[in-house]
N, C-alpha and C positions, 0 to 999 in steps of 0.2 A: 460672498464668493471665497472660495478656500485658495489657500496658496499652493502654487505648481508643485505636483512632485516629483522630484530630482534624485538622477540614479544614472550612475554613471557617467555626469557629466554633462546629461541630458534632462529636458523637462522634460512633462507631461501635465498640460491645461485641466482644469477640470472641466468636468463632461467628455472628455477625449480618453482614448488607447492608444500605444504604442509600443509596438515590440524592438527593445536595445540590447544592441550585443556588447557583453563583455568581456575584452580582450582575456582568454586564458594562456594559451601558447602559440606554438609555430612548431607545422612538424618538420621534418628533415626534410622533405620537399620541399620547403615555406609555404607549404600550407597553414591559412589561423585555423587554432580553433577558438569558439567565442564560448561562451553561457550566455544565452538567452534566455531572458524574460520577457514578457508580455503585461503591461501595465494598462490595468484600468484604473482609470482613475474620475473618482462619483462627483457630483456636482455636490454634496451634501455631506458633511463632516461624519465619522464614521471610524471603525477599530482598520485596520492593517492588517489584510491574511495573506499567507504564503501557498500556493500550491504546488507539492515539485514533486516529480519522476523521474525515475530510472536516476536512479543515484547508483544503482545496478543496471550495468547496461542492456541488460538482457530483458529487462522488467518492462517489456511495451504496453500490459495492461494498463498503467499510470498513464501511460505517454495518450494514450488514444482516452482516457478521462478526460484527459487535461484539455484536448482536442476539441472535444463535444461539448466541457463546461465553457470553453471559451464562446462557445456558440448560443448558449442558454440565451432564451429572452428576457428571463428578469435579470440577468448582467446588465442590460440596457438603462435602469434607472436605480443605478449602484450609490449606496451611499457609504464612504472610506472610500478603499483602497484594495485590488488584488493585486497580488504578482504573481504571476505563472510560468513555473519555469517548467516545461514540459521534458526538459534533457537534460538530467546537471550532468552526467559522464559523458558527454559525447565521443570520448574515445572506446570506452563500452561497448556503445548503441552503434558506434559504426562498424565495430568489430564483432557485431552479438554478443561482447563475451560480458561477463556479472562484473569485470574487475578491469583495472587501469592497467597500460600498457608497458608497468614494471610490476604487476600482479600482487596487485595492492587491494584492498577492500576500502573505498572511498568513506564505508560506513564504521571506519574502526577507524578514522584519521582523522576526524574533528576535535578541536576545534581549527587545528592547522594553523599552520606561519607563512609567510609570504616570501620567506627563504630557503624551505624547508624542500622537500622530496614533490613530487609534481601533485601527486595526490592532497600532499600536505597543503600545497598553494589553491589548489581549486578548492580544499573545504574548506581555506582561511577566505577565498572570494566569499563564496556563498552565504558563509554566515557574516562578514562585515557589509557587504553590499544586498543581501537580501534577509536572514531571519533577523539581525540587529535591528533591521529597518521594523517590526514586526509585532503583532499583539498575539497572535495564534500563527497557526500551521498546520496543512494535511501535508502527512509526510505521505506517496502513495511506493507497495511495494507488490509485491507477486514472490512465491516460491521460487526457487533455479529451476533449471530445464530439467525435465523427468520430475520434476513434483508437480503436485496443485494443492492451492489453500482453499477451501470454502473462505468467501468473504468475511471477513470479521477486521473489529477493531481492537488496536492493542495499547491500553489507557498506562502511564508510568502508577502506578499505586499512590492512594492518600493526597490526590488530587482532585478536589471537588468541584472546579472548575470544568476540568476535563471529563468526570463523568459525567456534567450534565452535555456535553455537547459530544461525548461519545452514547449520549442517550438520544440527543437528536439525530446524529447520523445516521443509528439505525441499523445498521450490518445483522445480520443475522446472529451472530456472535460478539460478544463483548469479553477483552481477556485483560486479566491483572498481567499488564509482563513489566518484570525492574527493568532497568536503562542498563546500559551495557555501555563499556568504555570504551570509549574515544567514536561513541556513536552521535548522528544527529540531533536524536532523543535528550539524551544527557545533555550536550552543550547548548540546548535552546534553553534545555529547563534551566540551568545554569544564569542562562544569559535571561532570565523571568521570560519568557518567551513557551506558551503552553503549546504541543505539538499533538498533535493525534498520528497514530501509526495506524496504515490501513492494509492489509494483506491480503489477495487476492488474486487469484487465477494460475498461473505455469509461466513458467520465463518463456521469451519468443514465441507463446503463444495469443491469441486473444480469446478472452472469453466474454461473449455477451450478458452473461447474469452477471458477472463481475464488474465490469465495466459500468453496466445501468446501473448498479448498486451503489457504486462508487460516486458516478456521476449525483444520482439522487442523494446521498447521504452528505455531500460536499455542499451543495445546494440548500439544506434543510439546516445545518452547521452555519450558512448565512443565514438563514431567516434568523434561527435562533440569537447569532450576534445582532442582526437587525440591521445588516447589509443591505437585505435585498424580501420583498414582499412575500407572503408566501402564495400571493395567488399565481399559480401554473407549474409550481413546485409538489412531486409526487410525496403523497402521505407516506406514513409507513405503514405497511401490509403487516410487521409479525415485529411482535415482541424479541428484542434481543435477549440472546442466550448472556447472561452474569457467570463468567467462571472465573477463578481465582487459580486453577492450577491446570497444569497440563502435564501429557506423561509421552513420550516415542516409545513406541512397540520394536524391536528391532530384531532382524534376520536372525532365527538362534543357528543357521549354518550357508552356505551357499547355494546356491541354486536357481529353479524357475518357481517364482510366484504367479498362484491363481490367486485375484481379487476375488473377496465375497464380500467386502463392504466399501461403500464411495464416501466422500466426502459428502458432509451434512446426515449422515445417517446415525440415527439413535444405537447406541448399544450398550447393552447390560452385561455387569460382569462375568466372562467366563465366555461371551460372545466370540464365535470363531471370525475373525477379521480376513484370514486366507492362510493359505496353505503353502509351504516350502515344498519340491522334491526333487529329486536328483531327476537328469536327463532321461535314466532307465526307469522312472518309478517306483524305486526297491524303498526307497528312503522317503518319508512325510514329515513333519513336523508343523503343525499346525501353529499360529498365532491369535492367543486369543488376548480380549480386554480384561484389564487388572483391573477395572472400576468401572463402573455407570456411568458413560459421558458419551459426548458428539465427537464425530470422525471429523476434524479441522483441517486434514490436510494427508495427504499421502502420496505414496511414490507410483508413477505411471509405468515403473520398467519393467519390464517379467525378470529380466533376467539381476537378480544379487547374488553379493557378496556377504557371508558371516557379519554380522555387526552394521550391516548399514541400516538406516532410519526406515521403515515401511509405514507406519501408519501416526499420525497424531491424534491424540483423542484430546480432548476438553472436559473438567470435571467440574459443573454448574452447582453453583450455590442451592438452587432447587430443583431436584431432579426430575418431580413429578409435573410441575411446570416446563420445564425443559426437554421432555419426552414429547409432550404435547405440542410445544413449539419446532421441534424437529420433524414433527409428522409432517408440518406442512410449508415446508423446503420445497419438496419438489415439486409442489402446487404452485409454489411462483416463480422456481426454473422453469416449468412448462407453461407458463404466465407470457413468459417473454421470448418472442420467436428468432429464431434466429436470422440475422441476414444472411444475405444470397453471398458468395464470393465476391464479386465484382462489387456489390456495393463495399465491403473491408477494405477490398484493395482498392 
C-alpha cells in the first residue's frame, strides 16, 4: 500500500481523489481566491504528472481538457499520481483577460517569492506546492483572442526525454521552441521537472479538434509513462509534423485582411497567405510564405495595423513528408463532429 499524498495540509488515500484549495489571496471584498488542484491518487506506485490551464486567463481550451481528462476511464486504475490544476489564474479566467489584475503575465514571473508582487506569489505557490511535487508536466495553452493555433506541441530543445513523449502525444505539429525567462518551461526545467507545452485553439473560444487532441495526446503521455493502460485510449491518426523553426508573416501596411490560407494548411514558398487593402480598394499588398511549411497559427481579425502578426508558418525537417501529413488535417478535423451548443455550455 503506498503512502497518502499530502498537499496542502491535506491527504489523499490511495485509490481515492480529491480536489484542495489553496489559499492564494483575498480580494477587496474579502473574497478568497484559492488554486485548485484535483488529486488522483493510484493504488500502485507510479511517476507524478502535473496537468494545468489557463495560466492565461483567457485560455479555456486547457480548462475544458483538464475537465474531460478528469473524466477519462482509464484514470479509474491510475498508477502514481495526477494533479490537475484546471485554473492557475483565477483572476484571469474571471475577468477573461490573459493577465493578473496588476497586468502582469503570470508566464514571465516564475519562479516567484512568496513576498514578492501578487503574480510573484501565485507562480512561487504553484511551483513549491505543485510542479516541485513533480516528474513531468502538460503545461496546456491556446493563442490570445483574435488568434488560433493549429494544435501542436512545443518541446525545450536537446531534451530526449521530452521528444519521446512529445512523440506520444501526437499533435499534429511538433516545434523546437527555447524556454523563455521567467517562464514555466524554464523553471520546471530548472527544477529537473520535464514539461511539455501544448498550444491550441483561440483565447475564450472553444475548439473541439483542439480540445480532443489535447485530451487524447495527455492520455497517451500516460500510457507512455505507464500511469494508466492504453486500452480505451485513442491511437494516433497522423504522424506529427518535426519542425525546428518558425517565422510570423506580418501586416507590410494597415488595413482589411482577406484570409486565403487557415491554420494546418500546407504552403509552398512564394504561396499568397492573404491579402492587405485599404477600405477603398485603390491599395493591395499581398502576403506571401518565405519558405515551404504549415500555417501553425493566425490572426482571426480583418481589420490590422502595419506590423502586427498575421500568419505563423512552421518550417519541417522534412518537407516532403510534411506536405503529406498536412494533406490530411482536415480529414480529422472533419473526423470529429462538433457538439451542439447546449451540450458546451
Amino acid at each position: 500500500m503506498r503512502d497518502p499524498f499530502e498537499l496542502g495540509g491535506q491527504t489523499v488515500a490511495p485509490g481515492t481523489r480529491k480536489t484542495i484549495d489553496l489559499p492564494v489571496s483575498v480580494l477587496s471584498d474579502h473574497t478568497p481566491v484559492t488554486l485548485s488542484a484535483h488529486i488522483i491518487h493510484g493504488r500502485r506506485p507510479g511517476p507524478v504528472m502535473f496537468v494545468s490551464a489557463a495560466i492565461h486567463g483567457d485560455e479555456v481550451v486547457g480548462v475544458e481538457i483538464v475537465r474531460r481528462l478528469l473524466r477519462a476511464t482509464p484514470l479509474q486504475r491510475l498508477s502514481g499520481t495526477l494533479i490537475a490544476v484546471p485554473i492557475v489564474n483565477a483572476f484571469g479566467f474571471l475577468n477573461q483577460s490573459r493577465y493578473l489584475p496588476d497586468r502582469r503575465d503570470l508566464n514571465r514571473c516564475f519562479p516567484g517569492y512568496d513576498t514578492g508582487s501578487l503574480a510573484a506569489r501565485l507562480a512561487d505557490l504553484f511551483m513549491e506546492q505543485v510542479v516541485r511535487r513533480c516528474d513531468v508536466g502538460i503545461d496546456l495553452h491556446s493563442a490570445a483572442v483574435g488568434r488560433t493555433n493549429l494544435p501542436q506541441i512545443r518541446l525545450t530543445p536537446g531534451d530526449d526525454r521530452l521528444r519521446e513523449l512529445g512523440a506520444a502525444f501526437g499533435a499534429p505539429v511538433t516545434l523546437t521552441s527555447k524556454t523563455r525567462e521567467g517562464s514555466l518551461r524554464l523553471e520546471a526545467d530548472k527544477a529537473g521537472v520535464d514539461v511539455l507545452l501544448y498550444e491550441a485553439g483561440e483565447g475564450l473560444r472553444f475548439d473541439e479538434f483542439a480540445v480532443r487532441a489535447g485530451v487524447s495526446g495527455s492520455l497517451r503521455v500516460m500510457v507512455k509513462l505507464g500511469m494508466i493502460a492504453g486500452r480505451g485510449v485513442p491511437k494516433t491518426r497522423m504522424q506529427s509534423v518535426i519542425c525546428e523553426r518558425s517565422t510570423w508573416l506580418r501586416a507590410p501596411s494597415g488595413g482589411l485582411l482577406r484570409t486565403l490560407k487557415a491554420s494546418g494548411d500546407w504552403v509552398e514558398e512564394g504561396t499568397v497567405l492573404g491579402v492587405v487593402s485599404d477600405p477603398f480598394g485603390e491599395h493591395e499588398e499581398e502576403i506571401t510564405a518565405e519558405a515551404a511549411g504549415i500555417v501553425i497559427g493566425r490572426t482571426n481579425l480583418p481589420v490590422v495595423n502595419e506590423g502586427d502578426a498575421l500568419f505563423h508558418v512552421a518550417i519541417p525537417k522534412a518537407p516532403k513528408q510534411a506536405e503529406a501529413a498536412a494533406e490530411t488535417f482536415d480529414d480529422h478535423l472533419e473526423a470529429a463532429p462538433l457538439f451542439d451548443e447546449d451540450e458546451i455550455i
